[in-house]
Backbone as a printed PyTorch tensor [residue, N CA C, xyz], in Angstrom:
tensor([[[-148.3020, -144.4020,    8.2840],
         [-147.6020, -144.6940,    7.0380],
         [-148.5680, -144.5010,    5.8770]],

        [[-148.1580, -143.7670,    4.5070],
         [-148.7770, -143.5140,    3.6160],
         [-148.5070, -144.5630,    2.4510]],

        [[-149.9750, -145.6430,    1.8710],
         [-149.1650, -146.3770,    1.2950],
         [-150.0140, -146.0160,   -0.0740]],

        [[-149.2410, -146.9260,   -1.1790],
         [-150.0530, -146.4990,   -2.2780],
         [-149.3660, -145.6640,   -3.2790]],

        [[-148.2790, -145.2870,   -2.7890],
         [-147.5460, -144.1310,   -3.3150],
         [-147.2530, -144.4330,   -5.0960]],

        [[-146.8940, -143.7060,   -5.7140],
         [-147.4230, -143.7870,   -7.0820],
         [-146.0060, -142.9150,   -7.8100]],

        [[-145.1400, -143.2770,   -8.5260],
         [-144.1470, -142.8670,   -9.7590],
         [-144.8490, -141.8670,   -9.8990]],

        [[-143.9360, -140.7540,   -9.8390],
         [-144.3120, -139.5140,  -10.5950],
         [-145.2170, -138.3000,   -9.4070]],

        [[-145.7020, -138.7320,   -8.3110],
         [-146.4510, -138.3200,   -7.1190],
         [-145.1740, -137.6460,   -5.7190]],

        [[-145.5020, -136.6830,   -5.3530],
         [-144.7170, -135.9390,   -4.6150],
         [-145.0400, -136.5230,   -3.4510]],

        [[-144.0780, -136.5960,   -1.8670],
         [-144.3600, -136.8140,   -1.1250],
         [-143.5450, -136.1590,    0.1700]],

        [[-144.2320, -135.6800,    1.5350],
         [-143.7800, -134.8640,    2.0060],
         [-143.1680, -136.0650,    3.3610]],

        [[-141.8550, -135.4400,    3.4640],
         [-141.2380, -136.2200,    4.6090],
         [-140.8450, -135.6960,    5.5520]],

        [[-140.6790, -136.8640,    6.6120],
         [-140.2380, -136.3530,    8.0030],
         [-138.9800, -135.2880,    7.6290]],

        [[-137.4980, -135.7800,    7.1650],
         [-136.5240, -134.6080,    7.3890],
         [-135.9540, -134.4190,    6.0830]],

        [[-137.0900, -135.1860,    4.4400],
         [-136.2120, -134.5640,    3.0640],
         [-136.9480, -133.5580,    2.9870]],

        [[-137.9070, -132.8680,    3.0620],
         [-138.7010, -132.3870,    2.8270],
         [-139.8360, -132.9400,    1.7090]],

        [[-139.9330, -132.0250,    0.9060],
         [-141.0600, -132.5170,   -0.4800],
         [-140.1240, -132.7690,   -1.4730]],

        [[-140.4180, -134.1650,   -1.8420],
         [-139.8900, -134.9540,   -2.6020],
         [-140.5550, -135.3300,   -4.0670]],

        [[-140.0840, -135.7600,   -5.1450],
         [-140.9980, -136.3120,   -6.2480],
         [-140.2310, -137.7280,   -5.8850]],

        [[-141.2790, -138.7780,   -6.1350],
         [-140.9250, -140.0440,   -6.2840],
         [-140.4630, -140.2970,   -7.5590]],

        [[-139.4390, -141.0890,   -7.9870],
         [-139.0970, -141.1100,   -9.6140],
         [-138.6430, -142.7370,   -9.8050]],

        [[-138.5360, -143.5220,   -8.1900],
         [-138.4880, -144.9690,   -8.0020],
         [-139.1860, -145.4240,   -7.1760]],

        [[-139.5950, -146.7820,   -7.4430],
         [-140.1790, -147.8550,   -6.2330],
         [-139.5940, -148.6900,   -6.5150]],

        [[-138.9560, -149.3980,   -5.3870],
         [-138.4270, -150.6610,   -5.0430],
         [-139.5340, -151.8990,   -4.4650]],

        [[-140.2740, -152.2840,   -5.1950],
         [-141.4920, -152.9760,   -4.8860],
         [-141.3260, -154.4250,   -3.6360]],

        [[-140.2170, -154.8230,   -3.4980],
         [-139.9880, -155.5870,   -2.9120],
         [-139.6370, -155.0710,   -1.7740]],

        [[-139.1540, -153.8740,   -1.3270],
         [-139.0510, -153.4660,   -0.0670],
         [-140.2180, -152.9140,    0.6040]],

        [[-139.9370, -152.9600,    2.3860],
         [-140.5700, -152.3040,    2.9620],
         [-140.7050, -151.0450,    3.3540]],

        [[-139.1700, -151.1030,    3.7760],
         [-139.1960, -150.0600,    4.7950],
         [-138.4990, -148.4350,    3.8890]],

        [[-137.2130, -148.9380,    3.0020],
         [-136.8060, -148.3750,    1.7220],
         [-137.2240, -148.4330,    0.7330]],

        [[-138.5080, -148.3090,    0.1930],
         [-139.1990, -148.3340,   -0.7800],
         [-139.2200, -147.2460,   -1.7850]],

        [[-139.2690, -146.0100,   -1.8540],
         [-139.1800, -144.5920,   -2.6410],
         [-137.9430, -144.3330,   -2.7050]],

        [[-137.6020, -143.4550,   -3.6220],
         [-136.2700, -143.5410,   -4.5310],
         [-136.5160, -141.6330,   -5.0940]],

        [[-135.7420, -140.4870,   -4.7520],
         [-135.7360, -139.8780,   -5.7000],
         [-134.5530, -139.8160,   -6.5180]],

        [[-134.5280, -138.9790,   -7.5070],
         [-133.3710, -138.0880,   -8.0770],
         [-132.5910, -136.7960,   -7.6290]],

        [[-131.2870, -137.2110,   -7.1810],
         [-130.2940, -136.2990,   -6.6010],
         [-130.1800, -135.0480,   -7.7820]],

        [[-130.4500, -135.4180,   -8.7860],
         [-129.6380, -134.7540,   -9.9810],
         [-128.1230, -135.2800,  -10.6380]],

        [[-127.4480, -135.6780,   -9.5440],
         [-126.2440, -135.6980,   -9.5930],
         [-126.3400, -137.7150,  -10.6280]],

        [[-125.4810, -137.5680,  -11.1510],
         [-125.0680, -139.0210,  -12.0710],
         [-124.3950, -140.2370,  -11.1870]],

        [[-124.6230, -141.0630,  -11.6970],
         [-123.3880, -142.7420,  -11.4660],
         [-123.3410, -142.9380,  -12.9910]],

        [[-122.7040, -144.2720,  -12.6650],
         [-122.1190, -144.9320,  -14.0200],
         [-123.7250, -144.7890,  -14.9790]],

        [[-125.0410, -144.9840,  -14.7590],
         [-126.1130, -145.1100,  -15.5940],
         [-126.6170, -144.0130,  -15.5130]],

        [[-126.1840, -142.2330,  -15.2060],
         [-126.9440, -141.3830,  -15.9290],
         [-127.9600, -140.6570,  -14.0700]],

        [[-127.9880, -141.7120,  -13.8010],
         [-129.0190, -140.8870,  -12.3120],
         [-128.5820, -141.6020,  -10.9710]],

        [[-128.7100, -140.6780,  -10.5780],
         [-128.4850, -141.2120,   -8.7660],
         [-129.7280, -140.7460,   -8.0250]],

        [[-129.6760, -142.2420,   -7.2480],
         [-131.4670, -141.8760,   -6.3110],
         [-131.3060, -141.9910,   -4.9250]],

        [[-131.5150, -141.2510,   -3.8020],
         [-131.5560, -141.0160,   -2.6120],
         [-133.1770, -141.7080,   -2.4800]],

        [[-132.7610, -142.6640,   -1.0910],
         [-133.6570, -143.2250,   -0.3030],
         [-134.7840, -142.4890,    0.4430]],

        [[-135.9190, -142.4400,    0.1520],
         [-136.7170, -141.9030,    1.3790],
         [-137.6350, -143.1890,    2.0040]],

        [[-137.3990, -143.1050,    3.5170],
         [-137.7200, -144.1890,    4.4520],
         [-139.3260, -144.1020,    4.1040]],

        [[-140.0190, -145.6250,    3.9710],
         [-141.3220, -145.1500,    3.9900],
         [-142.1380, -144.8870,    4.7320]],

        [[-141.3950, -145.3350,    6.4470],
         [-141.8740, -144.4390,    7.4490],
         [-141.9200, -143.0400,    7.8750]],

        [[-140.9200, -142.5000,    6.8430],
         [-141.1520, -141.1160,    7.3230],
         [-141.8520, -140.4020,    6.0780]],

        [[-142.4760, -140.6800,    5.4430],
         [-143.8620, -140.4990,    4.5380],
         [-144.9950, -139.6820,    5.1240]],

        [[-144.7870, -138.2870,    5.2640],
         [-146.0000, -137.9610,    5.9190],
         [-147.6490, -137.8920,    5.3490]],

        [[-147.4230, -137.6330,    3.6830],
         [-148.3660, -136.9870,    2.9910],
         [-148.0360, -137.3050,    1.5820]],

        [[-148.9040, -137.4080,    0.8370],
         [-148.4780, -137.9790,   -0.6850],
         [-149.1780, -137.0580,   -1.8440]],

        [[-149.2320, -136.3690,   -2.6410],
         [-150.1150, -135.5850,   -3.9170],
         [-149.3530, -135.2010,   -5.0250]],

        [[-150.3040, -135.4340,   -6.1390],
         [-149.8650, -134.9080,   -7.2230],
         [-149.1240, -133.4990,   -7.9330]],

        [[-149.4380, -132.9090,   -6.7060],
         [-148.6490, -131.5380,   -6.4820],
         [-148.2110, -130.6730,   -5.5740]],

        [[-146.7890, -130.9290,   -5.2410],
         [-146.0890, -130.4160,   -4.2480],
         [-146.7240, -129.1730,   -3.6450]],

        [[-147.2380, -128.2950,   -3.8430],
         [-147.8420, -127.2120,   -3.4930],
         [-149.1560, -127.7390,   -2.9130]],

        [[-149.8290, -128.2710,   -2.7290],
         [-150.7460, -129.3940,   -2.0760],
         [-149.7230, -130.0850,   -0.6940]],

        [[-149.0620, -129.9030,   -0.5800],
         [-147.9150, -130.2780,    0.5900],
         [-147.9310, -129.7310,    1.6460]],

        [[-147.4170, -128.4690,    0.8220],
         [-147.1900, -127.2500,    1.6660],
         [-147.9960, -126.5960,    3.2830]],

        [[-147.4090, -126.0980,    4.2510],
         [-148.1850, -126.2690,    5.2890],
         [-147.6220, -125.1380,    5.7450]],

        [[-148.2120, -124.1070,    6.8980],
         [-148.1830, -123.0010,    7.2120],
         [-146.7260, -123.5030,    8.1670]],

        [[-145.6720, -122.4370,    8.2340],
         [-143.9290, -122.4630,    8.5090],
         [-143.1210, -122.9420,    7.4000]],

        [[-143.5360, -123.6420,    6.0000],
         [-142.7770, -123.7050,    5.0040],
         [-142.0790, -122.3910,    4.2590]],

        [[-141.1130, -122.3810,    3.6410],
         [-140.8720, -121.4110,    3.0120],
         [-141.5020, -121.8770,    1.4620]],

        [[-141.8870, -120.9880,    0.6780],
         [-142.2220, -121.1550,   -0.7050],
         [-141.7040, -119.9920,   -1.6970]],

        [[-140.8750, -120.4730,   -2.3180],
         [-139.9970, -118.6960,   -3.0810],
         [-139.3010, -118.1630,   -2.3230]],

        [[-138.6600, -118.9210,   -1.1620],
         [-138.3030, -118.0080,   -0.0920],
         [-139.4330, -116.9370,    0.6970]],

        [[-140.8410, -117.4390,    0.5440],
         [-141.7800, -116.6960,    1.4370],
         [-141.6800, -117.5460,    2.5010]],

        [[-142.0450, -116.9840,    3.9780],
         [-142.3760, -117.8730,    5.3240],
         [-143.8960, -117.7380,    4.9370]],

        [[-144.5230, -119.3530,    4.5060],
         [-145.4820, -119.0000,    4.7710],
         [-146.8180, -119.1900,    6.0440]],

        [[-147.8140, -118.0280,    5.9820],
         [-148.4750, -118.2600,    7.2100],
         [-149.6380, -119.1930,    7.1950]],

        [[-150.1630, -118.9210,    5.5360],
         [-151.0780, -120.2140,    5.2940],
         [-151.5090, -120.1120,    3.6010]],

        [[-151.9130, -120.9220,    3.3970],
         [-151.7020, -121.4460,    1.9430],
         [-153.6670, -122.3660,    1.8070]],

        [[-154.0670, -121.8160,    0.7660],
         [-155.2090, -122.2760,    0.4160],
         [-155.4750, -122.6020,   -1.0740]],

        [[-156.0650, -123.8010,   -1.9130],
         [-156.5130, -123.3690,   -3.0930],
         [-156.8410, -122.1140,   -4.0250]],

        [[-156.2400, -121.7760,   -5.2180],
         [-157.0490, -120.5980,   -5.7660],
         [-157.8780, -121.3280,   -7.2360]],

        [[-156.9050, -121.2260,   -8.1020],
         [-158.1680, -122.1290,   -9.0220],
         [-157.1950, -123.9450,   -8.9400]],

        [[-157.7650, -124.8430,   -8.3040],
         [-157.3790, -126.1410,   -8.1340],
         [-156.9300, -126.6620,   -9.2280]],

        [[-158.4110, -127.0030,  -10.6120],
         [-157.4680, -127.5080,  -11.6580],
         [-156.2700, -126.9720,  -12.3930]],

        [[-156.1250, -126.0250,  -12.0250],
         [-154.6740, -125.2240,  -12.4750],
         [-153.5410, -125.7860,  -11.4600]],

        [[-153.8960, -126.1790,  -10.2500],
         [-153.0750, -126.5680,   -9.7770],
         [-152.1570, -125.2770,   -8.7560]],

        [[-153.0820, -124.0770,   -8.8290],
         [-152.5890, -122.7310,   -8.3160],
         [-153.2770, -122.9970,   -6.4440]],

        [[-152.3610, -122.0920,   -5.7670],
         [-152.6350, -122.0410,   -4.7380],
         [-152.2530, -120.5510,   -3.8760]],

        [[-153.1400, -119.7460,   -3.2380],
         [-153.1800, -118.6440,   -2.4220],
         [-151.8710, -118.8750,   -1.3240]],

        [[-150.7930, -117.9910,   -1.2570],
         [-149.9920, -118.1740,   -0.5640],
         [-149.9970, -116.9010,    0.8820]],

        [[-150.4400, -117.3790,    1.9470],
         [-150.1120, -116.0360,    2.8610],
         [-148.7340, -115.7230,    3.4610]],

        [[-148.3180, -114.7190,    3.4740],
         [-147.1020, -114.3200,    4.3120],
         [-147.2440, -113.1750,    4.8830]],

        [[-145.9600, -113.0180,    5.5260],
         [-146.0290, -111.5410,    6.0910],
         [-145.5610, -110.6460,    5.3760]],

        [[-146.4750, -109.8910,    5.2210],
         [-146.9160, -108.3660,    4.0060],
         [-147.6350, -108.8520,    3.3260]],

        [[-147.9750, -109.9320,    2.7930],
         [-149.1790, -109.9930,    1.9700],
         [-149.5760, -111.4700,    1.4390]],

        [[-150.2790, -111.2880,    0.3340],
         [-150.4050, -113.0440,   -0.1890],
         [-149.5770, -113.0460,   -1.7810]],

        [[-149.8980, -114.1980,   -2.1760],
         [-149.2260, -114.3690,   -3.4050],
         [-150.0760, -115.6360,   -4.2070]],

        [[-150.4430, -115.5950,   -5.5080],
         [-151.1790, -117.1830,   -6.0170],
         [-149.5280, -117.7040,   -6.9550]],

        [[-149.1530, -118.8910,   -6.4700],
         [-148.3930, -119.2170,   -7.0150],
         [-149.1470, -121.0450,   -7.8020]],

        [[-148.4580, -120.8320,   -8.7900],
         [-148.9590, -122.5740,   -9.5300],
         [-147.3750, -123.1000,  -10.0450]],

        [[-147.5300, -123.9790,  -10.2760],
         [-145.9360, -124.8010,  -10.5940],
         [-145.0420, -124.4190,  -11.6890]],

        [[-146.1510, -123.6330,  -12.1370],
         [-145.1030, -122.6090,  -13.2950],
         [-144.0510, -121.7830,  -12.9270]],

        [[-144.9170, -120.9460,  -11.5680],
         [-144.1280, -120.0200,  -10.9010],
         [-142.9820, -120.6160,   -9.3660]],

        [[-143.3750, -121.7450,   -9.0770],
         [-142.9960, -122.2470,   -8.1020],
         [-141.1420, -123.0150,   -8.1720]],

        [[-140.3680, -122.0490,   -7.6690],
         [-138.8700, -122.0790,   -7.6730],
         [-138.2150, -123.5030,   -6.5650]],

        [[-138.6020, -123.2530,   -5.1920],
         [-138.3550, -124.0480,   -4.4920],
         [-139.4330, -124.1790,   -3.0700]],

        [[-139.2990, -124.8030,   -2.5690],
         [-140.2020, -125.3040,   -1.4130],
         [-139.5310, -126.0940,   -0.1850]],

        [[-139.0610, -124.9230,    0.7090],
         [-138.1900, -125.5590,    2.3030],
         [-139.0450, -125.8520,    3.2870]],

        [[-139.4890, -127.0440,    3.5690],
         [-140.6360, -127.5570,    5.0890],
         [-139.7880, -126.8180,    6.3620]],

        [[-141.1260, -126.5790,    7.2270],
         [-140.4230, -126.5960,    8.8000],
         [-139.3820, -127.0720,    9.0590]],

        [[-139.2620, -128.4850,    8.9870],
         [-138.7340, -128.9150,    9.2110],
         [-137.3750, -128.9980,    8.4290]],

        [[-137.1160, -129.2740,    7.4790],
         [-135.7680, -129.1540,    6.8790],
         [-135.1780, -127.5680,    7.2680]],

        [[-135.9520, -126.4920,    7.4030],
         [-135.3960, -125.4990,    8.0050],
         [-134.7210, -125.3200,    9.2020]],

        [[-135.6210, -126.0280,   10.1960],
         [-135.1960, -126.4710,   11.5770],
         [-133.9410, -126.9190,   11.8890]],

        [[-133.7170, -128.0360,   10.9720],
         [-132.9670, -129.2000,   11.2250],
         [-131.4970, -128.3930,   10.6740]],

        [[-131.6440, -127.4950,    9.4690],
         [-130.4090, -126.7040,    8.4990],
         [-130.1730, -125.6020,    9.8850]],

        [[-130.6930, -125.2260,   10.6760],
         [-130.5790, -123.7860,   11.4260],
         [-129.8280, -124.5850,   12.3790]],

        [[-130.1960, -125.8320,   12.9680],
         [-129.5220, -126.5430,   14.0520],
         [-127.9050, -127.1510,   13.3740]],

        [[-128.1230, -126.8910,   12.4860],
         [-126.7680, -127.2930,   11.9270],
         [-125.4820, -126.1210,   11.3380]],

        [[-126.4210, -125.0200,   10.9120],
         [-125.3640, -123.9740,   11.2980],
         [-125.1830, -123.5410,   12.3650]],

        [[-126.1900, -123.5940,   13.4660],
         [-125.6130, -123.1000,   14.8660],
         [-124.3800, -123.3880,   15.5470]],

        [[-124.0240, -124.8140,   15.2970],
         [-122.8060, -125.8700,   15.8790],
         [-121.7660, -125.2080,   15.1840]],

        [[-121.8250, -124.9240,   14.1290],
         [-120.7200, -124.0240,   12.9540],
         [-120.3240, -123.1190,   14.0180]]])
């Protein structure tokens, strides 16, 4: 369990994938992190639960997450390294080539796992 977690700090989960935290429920344990759906209620935001057991990894920038079988831009990637850090940029490998992406350029980000879990769910379709 990753504790410590911090408003405003991304965190990578068992089956949401990479998340931004945008709530803490300080009094809980186990439901503690809170993001934003996008979608509204009566006050403007709606927040989906992430369990804080399934907390794998916590950083200030989702691309710091990222782990070789993620997609990034829709790349599969094969591995992913720092390029200039305080920029917050990172070397992306795939197949045909690499790419430096930083959060400027960075569209979306699908884990292994949420891929996994979406492929097992159109299969049954």
């Amino acid at each position: 369990m990753i504790d410590d977690v911090k408003v405003g700090q991304y965190v990578r989960t068992v089956a949401q994938g990479i998340r931004r935290v945008d709530k803490i429920n300080e009094n809980a344990s186990i439901n503690r992190y809170s993001y934003t759906t996008g979608e509204s209620d009566w006050d403007g935001k709606y927040y989906s639960i992430i369990r804080t057991l399934d907390v794998l990894a916590k950083s200030n920038n989702p691309l710091a997450l990222v782990e070789a079988g993620d997609f990034v831009n829709g790349l599969k990637v094969s591995a992913i390294q720092p390029n200039h850090a305080d920029k917050g940029e990172y070397i992306i490998d795939y197949v045909g080539g690499s790419k430096s992406i930083g959060l400027d350029t960075l569209d979306d980000i699908l884990t292994y796992q949420q891929y996994e879990l979406n492929k097992t769910k159109f299969k049954e379709i």
